[in-house]
C-alpha positions, 0 to 999 in steps of 0.5 A, a space after each residue: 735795526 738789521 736787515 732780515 737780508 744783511 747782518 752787522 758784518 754785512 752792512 759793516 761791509 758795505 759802507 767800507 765799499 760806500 767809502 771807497 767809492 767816495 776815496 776814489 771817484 770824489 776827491 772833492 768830497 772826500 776832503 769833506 766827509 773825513 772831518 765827519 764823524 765815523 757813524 755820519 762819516 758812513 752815512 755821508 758816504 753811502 749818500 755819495 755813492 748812490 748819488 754817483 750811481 746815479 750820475 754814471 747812469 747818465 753819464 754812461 755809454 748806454 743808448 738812451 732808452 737803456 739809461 732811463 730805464 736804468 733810471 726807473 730802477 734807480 727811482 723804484 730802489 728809492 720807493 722801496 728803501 723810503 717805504 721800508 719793511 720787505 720792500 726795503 729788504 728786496 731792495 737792498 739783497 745783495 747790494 752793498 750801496 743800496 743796503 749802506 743807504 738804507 740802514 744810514 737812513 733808519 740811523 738819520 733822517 735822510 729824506 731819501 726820496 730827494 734822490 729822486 730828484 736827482 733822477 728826474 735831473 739825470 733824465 733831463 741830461 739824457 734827453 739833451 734837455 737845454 735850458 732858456 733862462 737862469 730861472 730854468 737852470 736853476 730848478 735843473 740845480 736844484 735837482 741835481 745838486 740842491 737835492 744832494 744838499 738836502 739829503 747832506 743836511 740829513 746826515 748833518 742836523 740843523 739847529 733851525 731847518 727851514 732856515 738849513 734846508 733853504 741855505 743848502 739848497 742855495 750852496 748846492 746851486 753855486 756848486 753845481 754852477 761851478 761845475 757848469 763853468 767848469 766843465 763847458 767844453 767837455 759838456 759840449 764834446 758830449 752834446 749837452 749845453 747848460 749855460 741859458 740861452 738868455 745869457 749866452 744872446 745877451 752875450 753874442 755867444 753861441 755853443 753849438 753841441 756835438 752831434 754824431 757827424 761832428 764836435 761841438 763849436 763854441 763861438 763870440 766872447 765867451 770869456 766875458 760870460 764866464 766872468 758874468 756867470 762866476 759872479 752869479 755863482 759867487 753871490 749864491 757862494 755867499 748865501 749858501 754859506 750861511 748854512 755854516 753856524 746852523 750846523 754842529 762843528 764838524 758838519 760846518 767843517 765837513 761842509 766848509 772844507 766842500 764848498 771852500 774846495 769849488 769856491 777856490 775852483 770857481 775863482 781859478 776858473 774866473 780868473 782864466 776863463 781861457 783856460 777854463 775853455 782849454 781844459 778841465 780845471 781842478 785844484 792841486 792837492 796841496 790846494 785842496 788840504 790847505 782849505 780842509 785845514 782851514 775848515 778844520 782851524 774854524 771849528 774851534 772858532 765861535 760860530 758868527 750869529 748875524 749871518 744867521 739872523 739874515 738868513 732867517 729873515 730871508 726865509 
């Protein structure tokens, strides 16, 4: 089960960083992945960490073409732990989140190779790639954050996992499209738009991003998309959401305590759009453990089937 580079105090090692990485840099999650398990919680933990790896490339300050070789590195790290062996052995000497991932992955079956994905969403970012319709933003979603609910669902179980790999696949779009909302000024200050282009015409409003020379501007009522897009984000909210009774308690509570988090966030945001635009927006602590406490008071509750009968019937 060992690495031939790492040994049990090793890998113990490297998950306490995997964890310490989600403690201090995934607030949002971390109120999650502690209803988890030890050896899931673990595993959770070293998925988050690469994946923010991954995030931080993109969202850093190198030069472009720094990032996406940076991203090829990311993507061949992902091969050689997906093929094992010495590949996964070279990949992982020496690094902490890399061997947390691969020994996570030989304990579950975590489809790491969704991690790319991931990547190929980040390079998207780098090359201000914009997004026409919903249907376009959706598969950018998809990579970026569907991917990371497949990856969870790994590390969780599913009693039916068609059905759970759709429906996290569906939470990870509301997700992500809570982040958008949230994060559109900020998003514009760094030369990137999200919102489709058919949405923001059919509103008459216009986000022009920051170039080199000057800031971003954002222009025509942009209150009222918000509103519009909330509405999408929750109907996906509902969907995805019926991922819950397919997994075992603590996952569904893990996953409940997550998603309750963003969708409180998304309906702060909702319900002051203006706001929204003005500043970051995040729930206050108190928020945050009031919903992981009633995602902890729902595992004692009998899981509901006709969600999940409607589910499957949608599949």
């Amino acid at each position: 089960m060992t690495s031939p580079a790492a040994d049990q105090a090793d890998i113990g090692a490297a998950y306490k960083h995997c964890q310490t990485v989600v403690r201090q840099q995934a607030k949002n999650f971390a109120y999650g992945i502690a209803l988890l398990p030890g050896p899931k919680r673990r595993a959770l933990s070293a998925v988050y960490a690469f994946a923010r790896r991954i995030d931080d490339i993109g969202d850093g300050t190198l030069p472009a073409a720094a990032k996406i070789a940076a991203l090829a590195e990311a993507r061949e790290s992902v091969a050689q732990i997906a093929a094992g062996g010495g590949a996964a052995a070279e990949a992982t000497a020496g690094d902490q989140v890399l061997l947390a991932l691969w020994h996570a992955a030989r304990l579950f079956p975590i489809p790491v190779m969704a991690f790319c994905e991931l990547i190929d969403g980040c390079e998207a970012d780098v090359r201000g790639t914009r997004y026409a319709s919903i249907g376009d933003l959706d598969y950018y979603c998809r990579c970026v954050a569907g991917s990371i609910g497949r990856l969870s669902l790994g590390v969780f179980g599913s009693s039916e996992p068609r059905v759970a790999e759709q429906l996290a696949d569906t939470l990870g779009l509301a997700l992500q499209l809570t982040n958008i909302l949230r994060d559109i000024t900020e998003d514009l200050g760094n030369g990137r738009v999200y919102l489709p282009a058919d949405d923001l015409a059919a509103f008459g409003c216009a986000l022009t991003p920051a170039q080199a020379d000057g800031g971003g501007a954002m222009a025509g009522p942009m209150a009222e998309l918000i509103r519009f897009e909330a509405d999408r984000a929750r109907a996906r909210y509902a969907k995805g959401l019926q991922l819950l009774p397919l997994l075992d308690r603590r996952s569904a509570a893990c996953t409940g305590a997550m998603a309750g988090i963003y969708r409180q966030l998304l309906e702060h945001i909702a319900a002051a759009p203006e706001a929204a635009l003005a500043g970051r927006m995040s729930l206050p602590g108190k928020e945050k453990a009031a919903i992981a406490a009633t995602a902890i008071a729902g595992m004692a509750r009998p899981a509901r089937s006709a969600p999940v009968a409607a589910a499957r019937s949608q599949a």
